[in-house]
N, CA, C and O atoms as a CHARMM CRD file, in Angstrom:
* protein
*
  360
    1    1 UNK  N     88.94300  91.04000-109.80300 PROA 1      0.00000
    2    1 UNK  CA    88.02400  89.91400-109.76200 PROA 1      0.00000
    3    1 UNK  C     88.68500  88.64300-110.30700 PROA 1      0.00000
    4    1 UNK  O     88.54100  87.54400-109.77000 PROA 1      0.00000
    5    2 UNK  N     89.36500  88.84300-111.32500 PROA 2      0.00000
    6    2 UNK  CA    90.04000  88.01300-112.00700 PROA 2      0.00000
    7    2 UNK  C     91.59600  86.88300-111.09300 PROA 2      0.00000
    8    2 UNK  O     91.98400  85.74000-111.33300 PROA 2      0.00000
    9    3 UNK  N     92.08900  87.97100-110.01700 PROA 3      0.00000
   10    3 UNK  CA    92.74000  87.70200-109.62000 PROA 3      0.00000
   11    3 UNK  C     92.63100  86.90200-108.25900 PROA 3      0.00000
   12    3 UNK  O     93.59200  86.28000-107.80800 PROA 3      0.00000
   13    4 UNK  N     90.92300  86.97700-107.39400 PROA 4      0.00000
   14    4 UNK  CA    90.15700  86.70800-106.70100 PROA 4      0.00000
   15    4 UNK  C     89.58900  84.90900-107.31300 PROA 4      0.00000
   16    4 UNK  O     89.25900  83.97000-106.58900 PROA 4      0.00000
   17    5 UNK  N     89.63300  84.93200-108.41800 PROA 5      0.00000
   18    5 UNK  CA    88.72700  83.39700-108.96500 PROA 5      0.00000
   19    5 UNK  C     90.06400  82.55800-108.90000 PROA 5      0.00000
   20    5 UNK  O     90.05900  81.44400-108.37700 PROA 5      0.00000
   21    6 UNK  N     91.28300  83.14600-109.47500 PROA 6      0.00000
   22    6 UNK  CA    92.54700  82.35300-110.11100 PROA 6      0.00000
   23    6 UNK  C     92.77400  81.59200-108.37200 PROA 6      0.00000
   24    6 UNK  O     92.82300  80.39400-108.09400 PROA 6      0.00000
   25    7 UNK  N     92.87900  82.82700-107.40900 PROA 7      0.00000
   26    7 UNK  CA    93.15800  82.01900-106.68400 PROA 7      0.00000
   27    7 UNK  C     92.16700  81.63300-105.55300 PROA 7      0.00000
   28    7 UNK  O     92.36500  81.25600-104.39800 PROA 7      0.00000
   29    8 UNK  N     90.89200  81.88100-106.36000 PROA 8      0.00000
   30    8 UNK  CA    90.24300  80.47600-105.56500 PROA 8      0.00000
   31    8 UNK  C     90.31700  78.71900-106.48900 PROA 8      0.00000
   32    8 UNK  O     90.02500  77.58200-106.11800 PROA 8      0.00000
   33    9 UNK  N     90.76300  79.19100-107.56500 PROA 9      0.00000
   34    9 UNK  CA    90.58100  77.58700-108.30700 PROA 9      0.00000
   35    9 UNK  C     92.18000  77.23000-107.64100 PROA 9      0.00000
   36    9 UNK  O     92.39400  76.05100-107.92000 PROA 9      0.00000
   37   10 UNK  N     92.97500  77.61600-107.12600 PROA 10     0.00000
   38   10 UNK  CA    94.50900  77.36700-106.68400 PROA 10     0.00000
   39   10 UNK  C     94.00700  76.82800-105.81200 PROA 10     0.00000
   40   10 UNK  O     94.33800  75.64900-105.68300 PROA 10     0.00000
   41   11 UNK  N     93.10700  77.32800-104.92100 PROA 11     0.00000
   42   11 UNK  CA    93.00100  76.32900-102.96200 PROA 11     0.00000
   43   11 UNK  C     92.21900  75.73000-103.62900 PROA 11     0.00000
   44   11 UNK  O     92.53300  74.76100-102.93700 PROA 11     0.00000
   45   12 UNK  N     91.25400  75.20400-104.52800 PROA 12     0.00000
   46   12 UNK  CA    90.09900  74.10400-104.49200 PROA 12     0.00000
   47   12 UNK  C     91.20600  72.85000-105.26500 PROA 12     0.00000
   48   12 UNK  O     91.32100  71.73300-104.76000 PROA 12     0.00000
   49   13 UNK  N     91.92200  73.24100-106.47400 PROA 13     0.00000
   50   13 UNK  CA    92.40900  72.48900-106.90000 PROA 13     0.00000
   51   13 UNK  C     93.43100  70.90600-106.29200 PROA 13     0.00000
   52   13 UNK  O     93.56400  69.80000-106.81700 PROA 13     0.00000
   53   14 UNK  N     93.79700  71.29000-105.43500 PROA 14     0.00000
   54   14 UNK  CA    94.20200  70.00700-104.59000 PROA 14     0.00000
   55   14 UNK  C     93.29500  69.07600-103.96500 PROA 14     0.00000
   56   14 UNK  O     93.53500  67.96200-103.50100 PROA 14     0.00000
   57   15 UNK  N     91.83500  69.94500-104.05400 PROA 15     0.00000
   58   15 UNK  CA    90.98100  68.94300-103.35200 PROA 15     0.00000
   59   15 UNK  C     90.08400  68.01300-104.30700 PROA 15     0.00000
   60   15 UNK  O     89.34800  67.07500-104.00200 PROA 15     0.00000
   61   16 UNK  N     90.40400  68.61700-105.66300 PROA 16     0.00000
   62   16 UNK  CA    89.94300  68.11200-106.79000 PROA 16     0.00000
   63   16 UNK  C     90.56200  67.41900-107.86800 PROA 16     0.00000
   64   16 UNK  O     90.04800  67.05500-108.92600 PROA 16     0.00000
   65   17 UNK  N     92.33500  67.21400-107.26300 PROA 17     0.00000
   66   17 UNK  CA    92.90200  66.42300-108.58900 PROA 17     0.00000
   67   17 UNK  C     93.55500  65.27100-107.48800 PROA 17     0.00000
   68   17 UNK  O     93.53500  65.47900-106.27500 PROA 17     0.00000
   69   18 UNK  N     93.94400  64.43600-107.89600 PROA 18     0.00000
   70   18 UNK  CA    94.65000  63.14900-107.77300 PROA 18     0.00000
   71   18 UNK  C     94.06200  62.73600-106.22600 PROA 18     0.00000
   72   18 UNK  O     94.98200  62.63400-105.41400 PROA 18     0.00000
   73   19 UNK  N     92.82700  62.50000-105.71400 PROA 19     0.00000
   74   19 UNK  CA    92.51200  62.34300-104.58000 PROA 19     0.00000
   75   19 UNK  C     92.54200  60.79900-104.80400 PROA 19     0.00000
   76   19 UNK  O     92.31600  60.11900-105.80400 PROA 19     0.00000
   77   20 UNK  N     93.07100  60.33000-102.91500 PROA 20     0.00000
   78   20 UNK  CA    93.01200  58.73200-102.89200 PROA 20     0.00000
   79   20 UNK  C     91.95200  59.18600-101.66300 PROA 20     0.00000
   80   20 UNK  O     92.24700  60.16600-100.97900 PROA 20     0.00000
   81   21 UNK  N     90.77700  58.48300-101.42000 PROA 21     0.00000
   82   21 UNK  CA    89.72500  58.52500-100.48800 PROA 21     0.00000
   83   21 UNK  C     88.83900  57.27200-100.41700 PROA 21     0.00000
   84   21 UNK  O     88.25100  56.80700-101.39400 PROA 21     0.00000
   85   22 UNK  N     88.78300  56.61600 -98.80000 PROA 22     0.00000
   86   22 UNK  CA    87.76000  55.53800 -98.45900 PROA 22     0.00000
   87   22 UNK  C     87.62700  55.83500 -97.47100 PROA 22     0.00000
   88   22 UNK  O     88.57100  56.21000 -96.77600 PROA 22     0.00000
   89   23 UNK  N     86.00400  55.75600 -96.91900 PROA 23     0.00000
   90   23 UNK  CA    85.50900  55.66700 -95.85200 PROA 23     0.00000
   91   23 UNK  C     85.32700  54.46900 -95.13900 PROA 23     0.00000
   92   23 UNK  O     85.18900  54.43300 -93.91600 PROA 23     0.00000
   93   24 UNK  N     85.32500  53.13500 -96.14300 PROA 24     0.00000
   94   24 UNK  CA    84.96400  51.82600 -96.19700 PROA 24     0.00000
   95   24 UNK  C     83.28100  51.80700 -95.49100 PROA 24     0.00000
   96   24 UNK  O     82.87700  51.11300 -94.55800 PROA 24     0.00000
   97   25 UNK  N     82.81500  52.43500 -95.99700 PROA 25     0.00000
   98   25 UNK  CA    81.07800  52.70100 -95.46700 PROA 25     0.00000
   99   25 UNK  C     80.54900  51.63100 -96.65600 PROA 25     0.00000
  100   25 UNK  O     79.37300  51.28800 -96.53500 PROA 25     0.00000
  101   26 UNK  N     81.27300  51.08800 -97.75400 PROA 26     0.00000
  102   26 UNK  CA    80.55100  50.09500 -98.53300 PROA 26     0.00000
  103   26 UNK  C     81.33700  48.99500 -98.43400 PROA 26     0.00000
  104   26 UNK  O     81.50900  48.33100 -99.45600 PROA 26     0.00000
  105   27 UNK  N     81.93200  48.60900 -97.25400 PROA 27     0.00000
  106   27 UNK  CA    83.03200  47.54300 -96.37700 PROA 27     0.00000
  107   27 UNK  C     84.37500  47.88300 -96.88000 PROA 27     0.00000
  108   27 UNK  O     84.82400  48.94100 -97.32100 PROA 27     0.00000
  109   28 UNK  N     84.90600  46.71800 -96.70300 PROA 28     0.00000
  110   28 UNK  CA    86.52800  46.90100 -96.80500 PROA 28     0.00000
  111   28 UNK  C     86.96200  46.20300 -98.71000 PROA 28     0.00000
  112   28 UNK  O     86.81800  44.98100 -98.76500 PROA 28     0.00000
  113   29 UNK  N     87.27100  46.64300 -99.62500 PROA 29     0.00000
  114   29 UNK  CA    87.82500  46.13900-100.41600 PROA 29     0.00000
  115   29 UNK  C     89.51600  45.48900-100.54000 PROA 29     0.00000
  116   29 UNK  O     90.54400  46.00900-100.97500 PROA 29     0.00000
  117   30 UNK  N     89.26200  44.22500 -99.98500 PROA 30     0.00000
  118   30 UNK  CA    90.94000  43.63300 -99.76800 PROA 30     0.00000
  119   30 UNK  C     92.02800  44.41600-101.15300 PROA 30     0.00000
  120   30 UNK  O     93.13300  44.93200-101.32100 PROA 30     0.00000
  121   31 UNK  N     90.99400  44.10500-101.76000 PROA 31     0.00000
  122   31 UNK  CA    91.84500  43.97600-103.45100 PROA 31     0.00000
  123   31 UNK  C     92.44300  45.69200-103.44900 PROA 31     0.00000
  124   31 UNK  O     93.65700  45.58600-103.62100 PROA 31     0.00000
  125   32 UNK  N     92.15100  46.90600-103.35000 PROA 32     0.00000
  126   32 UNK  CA    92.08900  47.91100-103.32900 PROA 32     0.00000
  127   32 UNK  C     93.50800  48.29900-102.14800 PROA 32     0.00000
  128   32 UNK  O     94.59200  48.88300-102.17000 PROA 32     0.00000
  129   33 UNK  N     92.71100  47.60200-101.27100 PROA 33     0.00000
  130   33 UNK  CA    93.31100  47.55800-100.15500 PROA 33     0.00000
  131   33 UNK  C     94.10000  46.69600 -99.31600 PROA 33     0.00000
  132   33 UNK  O     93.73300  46.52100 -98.15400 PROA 33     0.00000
  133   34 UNK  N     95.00200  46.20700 -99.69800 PROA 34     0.00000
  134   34 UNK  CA    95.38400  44.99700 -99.27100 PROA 34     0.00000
  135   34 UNK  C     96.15500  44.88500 -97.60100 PROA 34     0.00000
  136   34 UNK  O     96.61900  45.86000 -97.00900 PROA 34     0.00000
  137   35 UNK  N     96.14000  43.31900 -97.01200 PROA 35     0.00000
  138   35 UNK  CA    97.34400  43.72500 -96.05800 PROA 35     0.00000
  139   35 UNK  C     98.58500  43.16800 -96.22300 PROA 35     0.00000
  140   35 UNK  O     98.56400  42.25600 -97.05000 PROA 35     0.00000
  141   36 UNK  N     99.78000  43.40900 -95.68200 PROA 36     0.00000
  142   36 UNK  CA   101.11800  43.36600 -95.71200 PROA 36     0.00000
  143   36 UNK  C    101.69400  43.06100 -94.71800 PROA 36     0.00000
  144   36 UNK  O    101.03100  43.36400 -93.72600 PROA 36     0.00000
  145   37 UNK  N    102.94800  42.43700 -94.41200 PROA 37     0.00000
  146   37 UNK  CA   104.08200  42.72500 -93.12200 PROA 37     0.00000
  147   37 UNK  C    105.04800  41.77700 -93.71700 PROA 37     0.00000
  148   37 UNK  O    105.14100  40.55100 -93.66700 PROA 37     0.00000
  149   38 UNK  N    105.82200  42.81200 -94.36500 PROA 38     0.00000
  150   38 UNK  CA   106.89000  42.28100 -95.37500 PROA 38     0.00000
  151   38 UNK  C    108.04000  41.52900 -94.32500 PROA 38     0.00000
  152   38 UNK  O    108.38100  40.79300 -95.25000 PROA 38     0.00000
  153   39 UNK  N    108.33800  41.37900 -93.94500 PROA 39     0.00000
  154   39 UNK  CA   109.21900  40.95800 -92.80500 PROA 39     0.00000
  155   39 UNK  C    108.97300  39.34300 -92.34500 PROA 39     0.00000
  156   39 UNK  O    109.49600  38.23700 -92.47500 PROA 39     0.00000
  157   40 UNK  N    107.86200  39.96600 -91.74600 PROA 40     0.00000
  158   40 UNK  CA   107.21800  38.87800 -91.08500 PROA 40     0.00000
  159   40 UNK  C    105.91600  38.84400 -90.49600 PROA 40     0.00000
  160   40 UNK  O    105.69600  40.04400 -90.33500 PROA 40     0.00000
  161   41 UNK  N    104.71600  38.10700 -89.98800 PROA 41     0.00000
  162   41 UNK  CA   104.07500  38.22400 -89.55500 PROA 41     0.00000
  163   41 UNK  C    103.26500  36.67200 -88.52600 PROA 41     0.00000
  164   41 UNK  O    102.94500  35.55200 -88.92500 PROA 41     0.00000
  165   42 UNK  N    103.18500  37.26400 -87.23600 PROA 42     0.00000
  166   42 UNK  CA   103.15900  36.19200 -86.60700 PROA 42     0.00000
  167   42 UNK  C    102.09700  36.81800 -85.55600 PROA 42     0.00000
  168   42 UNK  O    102.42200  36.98700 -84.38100 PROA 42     0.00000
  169   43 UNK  N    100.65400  37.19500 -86.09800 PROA 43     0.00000
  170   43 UNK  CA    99.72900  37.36700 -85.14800 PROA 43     0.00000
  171   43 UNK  C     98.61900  38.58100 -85.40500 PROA 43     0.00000
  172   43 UNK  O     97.42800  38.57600 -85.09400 PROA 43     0.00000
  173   44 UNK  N     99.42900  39.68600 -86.11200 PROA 44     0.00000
  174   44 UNK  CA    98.62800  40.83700 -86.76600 PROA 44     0.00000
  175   44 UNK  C     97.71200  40.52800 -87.28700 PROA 44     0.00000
  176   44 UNK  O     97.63600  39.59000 -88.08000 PROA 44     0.00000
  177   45 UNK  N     96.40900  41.59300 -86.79300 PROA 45     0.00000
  178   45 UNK  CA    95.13600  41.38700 -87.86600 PROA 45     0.00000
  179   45 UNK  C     94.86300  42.91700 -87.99700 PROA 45     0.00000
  180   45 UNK  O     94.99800  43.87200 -87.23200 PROA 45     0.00000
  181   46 UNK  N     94.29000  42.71400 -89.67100 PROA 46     0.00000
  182   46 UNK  CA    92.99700  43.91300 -90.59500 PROA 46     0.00000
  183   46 UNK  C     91.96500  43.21900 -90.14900 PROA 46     0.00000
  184   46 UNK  O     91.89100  41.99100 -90.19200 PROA 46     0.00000
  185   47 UNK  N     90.57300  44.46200 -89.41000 PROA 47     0.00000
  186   47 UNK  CA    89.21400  44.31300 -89.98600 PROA 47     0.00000
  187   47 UNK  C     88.78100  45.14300 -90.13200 PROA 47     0.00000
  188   47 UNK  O     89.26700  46.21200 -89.76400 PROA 47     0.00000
  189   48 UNK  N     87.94600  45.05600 -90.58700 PROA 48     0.00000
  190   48 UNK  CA    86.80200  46.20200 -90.88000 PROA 48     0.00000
  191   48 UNK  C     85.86900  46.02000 -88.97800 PROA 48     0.00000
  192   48 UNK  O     85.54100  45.18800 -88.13200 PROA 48     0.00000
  193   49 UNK  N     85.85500  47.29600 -89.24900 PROA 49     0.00000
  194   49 UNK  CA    85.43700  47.55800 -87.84500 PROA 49     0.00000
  195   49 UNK  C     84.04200  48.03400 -87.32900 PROA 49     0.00000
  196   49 UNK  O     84.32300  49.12300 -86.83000 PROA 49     0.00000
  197   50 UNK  N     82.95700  47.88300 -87.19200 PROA 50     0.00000
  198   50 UNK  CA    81.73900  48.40500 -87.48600 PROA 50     0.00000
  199   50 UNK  C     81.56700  48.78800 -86.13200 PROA 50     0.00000
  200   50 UNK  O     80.55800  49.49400 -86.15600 PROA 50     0.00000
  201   51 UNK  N     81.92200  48.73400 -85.12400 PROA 51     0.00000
  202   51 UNK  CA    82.04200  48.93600 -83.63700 PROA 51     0.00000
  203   51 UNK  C     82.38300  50.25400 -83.07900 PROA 51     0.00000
  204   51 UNK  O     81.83800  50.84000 -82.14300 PROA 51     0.00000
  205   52 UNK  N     83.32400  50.60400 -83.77400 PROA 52     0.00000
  206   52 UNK  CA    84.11800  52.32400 -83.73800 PROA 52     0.00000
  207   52 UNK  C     84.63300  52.75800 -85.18100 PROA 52     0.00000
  208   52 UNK  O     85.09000  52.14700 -86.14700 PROA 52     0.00000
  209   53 UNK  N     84.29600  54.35300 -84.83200 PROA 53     0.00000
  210   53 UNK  CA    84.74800  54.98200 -86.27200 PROA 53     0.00000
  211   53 UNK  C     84.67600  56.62100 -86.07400 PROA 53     0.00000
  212   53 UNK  O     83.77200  57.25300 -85.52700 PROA 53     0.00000
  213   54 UNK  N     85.23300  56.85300 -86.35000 PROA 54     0.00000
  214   54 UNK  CA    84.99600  58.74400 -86.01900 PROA 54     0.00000
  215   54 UNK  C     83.94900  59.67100 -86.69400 PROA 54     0.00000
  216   54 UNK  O     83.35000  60.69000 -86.35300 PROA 54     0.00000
  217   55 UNK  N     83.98300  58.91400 -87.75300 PROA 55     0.00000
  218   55 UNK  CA    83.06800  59.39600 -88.77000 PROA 55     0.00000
  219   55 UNK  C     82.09000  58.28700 -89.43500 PROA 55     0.00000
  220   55 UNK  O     82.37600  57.09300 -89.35400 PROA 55     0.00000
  221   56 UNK  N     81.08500  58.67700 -90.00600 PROA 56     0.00000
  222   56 UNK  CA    80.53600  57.13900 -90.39500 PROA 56     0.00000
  223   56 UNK  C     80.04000  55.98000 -89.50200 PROA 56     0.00000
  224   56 UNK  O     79.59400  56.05400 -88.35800 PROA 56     0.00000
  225   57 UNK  N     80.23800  54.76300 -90.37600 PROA 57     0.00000
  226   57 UNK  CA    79.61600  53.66700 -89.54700 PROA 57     0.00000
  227   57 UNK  C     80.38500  52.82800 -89.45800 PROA 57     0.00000
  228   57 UNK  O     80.29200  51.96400 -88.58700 PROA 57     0.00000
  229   58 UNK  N     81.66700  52.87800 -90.63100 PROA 58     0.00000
  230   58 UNK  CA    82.43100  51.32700 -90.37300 PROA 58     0.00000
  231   58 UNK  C     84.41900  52.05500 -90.26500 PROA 58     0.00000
  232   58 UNK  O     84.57800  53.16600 -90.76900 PROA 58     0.00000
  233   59 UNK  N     85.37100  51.53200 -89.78900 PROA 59     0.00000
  234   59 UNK  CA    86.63100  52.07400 -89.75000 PROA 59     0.00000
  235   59 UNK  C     87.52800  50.42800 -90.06000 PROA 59     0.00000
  236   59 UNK  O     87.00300  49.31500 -90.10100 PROA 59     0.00000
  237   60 UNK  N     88.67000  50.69800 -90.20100 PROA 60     0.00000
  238   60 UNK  CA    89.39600  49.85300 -90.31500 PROA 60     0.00000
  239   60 UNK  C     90.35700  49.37900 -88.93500 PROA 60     0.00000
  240   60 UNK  O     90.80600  50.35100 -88.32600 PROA 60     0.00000
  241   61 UNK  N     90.62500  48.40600 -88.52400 PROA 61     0.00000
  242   61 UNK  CA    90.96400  48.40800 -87.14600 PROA 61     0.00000
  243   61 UNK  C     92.25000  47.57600 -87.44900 PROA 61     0.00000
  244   61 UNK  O     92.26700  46.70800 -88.32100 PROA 61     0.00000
  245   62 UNK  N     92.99600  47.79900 -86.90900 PROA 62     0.00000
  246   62 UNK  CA    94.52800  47.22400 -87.01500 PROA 62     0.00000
  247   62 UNK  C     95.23100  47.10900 -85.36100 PROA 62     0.00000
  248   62 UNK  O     95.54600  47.99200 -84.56300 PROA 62     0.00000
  249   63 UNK  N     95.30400  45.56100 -85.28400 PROA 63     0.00000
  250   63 UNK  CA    96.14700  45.29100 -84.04500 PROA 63     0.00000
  251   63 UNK  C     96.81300  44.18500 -84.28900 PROA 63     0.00000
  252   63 UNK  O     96.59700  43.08100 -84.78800 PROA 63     0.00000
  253   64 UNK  N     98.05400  45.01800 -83.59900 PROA 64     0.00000
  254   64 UNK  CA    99.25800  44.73500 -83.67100 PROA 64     0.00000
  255   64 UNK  C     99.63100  43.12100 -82.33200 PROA 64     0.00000
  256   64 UNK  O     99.08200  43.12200 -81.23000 PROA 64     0.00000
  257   65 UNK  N    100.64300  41.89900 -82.78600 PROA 65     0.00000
  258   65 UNK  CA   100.18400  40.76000 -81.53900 PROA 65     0.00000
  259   65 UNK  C    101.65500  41.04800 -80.56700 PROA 65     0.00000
  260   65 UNK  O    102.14900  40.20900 -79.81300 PROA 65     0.00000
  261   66 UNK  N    102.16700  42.38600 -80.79700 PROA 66     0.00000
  262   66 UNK  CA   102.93200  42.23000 -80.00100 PROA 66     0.00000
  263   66 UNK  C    105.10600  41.35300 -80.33600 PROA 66     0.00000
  264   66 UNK  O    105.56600  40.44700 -81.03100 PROA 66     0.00000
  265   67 UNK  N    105.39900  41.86900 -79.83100 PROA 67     0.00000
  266   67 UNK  CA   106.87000  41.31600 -80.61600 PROA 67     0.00000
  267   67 UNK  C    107.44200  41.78100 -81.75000 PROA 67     0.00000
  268   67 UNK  O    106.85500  42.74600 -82.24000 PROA 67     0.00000
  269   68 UNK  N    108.66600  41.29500 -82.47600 PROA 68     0.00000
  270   68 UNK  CA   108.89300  42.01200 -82.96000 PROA 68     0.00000
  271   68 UNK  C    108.15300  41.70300 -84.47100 PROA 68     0.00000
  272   68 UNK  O    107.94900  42.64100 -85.24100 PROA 68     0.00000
  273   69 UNK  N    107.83100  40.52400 -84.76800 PROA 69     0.00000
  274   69 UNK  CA   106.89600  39.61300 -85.93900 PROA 69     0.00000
  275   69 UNK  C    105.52400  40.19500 -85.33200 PROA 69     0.00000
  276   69 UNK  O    104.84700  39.16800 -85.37500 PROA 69     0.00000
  277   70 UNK  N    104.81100  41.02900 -84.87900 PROA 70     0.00000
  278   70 UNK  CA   103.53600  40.88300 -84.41900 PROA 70     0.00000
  279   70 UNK  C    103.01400  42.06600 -85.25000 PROA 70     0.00000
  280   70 UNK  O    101.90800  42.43500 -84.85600 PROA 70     0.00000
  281   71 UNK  N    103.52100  42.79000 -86.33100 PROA 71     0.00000
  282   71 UNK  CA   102.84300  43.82600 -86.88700 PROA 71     0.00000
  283   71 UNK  C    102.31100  43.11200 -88.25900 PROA 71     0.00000
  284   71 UNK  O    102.52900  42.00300 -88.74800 PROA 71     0.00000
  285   72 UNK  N    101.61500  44.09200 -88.61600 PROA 72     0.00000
  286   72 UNK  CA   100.79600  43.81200 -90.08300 PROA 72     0.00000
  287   72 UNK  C    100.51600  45.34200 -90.56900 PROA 72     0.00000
  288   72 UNK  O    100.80200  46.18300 -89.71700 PROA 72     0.00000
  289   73 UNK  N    100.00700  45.83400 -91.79400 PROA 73     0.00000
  290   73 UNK  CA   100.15200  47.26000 -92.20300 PROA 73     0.00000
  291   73 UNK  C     98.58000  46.92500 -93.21100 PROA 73     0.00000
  292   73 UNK  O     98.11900  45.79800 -93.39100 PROA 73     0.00000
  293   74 UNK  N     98.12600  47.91400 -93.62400 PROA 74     0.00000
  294   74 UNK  CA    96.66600  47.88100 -94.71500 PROA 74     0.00000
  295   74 UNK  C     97.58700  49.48400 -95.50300 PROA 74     0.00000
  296   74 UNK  O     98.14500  50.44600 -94.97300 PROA 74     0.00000
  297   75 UNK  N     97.42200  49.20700 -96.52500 PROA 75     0.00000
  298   75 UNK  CA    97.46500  50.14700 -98.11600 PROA 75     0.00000
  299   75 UNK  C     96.88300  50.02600 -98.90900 PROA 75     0.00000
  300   75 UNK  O     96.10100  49.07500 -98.88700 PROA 75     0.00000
  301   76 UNK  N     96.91400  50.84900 -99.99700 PROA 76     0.00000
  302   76 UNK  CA    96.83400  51.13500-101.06000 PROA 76     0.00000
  303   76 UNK  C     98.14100  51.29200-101.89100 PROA 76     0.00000
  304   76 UNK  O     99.23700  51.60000-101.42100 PROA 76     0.00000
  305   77 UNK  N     97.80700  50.98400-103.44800 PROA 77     0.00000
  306   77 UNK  CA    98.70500  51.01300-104.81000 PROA 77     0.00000
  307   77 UNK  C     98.45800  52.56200-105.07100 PROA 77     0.00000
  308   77 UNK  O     99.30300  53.44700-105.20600 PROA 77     0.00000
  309   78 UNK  N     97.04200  52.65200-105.10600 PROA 78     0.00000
  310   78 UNK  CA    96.43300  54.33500-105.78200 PROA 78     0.00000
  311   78 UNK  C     96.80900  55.24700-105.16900 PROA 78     0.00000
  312   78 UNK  O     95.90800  55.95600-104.72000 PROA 78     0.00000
  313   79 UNK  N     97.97900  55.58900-104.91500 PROA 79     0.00000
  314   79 UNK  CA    98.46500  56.93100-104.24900 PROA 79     0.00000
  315   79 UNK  C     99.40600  57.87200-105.79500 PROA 79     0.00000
  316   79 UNK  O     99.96400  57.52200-106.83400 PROA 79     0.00000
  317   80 UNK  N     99.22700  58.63600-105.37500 PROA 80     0.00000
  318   80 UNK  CA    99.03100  59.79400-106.98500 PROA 80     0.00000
  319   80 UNK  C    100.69400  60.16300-106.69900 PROA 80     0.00000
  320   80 UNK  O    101.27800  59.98200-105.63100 PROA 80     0.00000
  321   81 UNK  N    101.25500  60.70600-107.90400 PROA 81     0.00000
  322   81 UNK  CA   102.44200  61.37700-107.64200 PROA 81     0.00000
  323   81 UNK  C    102.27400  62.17700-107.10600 PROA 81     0.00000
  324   81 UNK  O    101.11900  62.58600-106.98100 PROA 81     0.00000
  325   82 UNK  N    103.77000  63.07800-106.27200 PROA 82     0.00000
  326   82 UNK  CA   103.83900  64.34000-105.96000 PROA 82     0.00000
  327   82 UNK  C    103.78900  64.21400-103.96500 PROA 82     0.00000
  328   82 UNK  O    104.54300  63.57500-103.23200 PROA 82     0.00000
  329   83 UNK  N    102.97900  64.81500-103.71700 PROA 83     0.00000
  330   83 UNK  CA   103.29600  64.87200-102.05800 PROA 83     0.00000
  331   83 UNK  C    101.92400  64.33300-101.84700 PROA 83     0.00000
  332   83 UNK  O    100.95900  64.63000-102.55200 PROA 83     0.00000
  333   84 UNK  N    101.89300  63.31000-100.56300 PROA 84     0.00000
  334   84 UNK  CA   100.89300  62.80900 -99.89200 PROA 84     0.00000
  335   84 UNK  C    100.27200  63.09800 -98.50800 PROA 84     0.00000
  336   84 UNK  O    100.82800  62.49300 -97.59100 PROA 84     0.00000
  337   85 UNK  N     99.51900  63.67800 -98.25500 PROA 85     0.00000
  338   85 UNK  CA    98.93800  63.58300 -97.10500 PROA 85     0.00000
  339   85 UNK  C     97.35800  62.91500 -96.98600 PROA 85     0.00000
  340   85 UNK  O     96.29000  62.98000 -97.59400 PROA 85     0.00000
  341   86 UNK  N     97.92700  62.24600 -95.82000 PROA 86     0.00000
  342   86 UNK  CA    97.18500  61.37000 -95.24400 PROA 86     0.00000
  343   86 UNK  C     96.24100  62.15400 -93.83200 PROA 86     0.00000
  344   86 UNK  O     96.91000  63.04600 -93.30900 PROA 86     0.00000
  345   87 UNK  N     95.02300  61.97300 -93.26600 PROA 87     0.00000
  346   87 UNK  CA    94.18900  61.97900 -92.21000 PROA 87     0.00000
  347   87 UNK  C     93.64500  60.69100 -91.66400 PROA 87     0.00000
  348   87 UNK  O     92.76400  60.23900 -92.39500 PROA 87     0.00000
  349   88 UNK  N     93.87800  60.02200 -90.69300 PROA 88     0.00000
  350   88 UNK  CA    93.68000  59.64800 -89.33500 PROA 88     0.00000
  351   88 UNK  C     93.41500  59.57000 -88.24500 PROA 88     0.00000
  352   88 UNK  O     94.38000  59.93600 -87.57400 PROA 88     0.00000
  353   89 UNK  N     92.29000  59.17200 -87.43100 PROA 89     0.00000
  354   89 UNK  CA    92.57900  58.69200 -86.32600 PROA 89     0.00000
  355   89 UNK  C     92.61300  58.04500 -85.14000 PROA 89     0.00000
  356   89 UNK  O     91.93800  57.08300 -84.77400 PROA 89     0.00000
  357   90 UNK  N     93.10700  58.40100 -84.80300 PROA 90     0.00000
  358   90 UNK  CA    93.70000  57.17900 -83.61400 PROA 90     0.00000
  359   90 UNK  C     93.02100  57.53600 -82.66100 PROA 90     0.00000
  360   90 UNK  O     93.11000  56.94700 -81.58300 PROA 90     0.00000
């Protein structure tokens, strides 16, 4: 029994320590979330997207204007040590 709990707290435990998670269902927080295009940027836009979303009501929408200056990126700082995975989609 003992050996049955240990490793159920082993699979829950990743879903319960160092989580980075937004739905942006209470909008987009720039500050949290900022945008970027270290390079350059000559056309890229972030919005918050209330139009499409897979889940929920609002998504983040990112388009790109094309060229090689035409990208832009949205992150986060709050990403935890150790290994990251991310869910998406497209």
């Amino acid at each position: 029994m003992f050996g049955q709990t240990a490793l159920l707290a082993l699979a829950v435990a990743p879903l319960a320590i160092a989580q980075v998670t937004e739905g942006f269902e209470n909008g987009w927080d720039q500050t949290a979330w900022p945008t970027y295009a270290r390079d350059c940027n000559q056309g890229g836009t972030v919005t918050l997207d209330s139009a499409q979303a897979h889940t929920g009501k609002n998504s983040i929408r990112v388009d790109g204007a094309g060229g090689y200056c035409g990208h832009i990126f949205v992150g986060t700082t709050k990403v935890p040590t150790g290994d990251v995975y991310v869910r998406t989609w497209l």
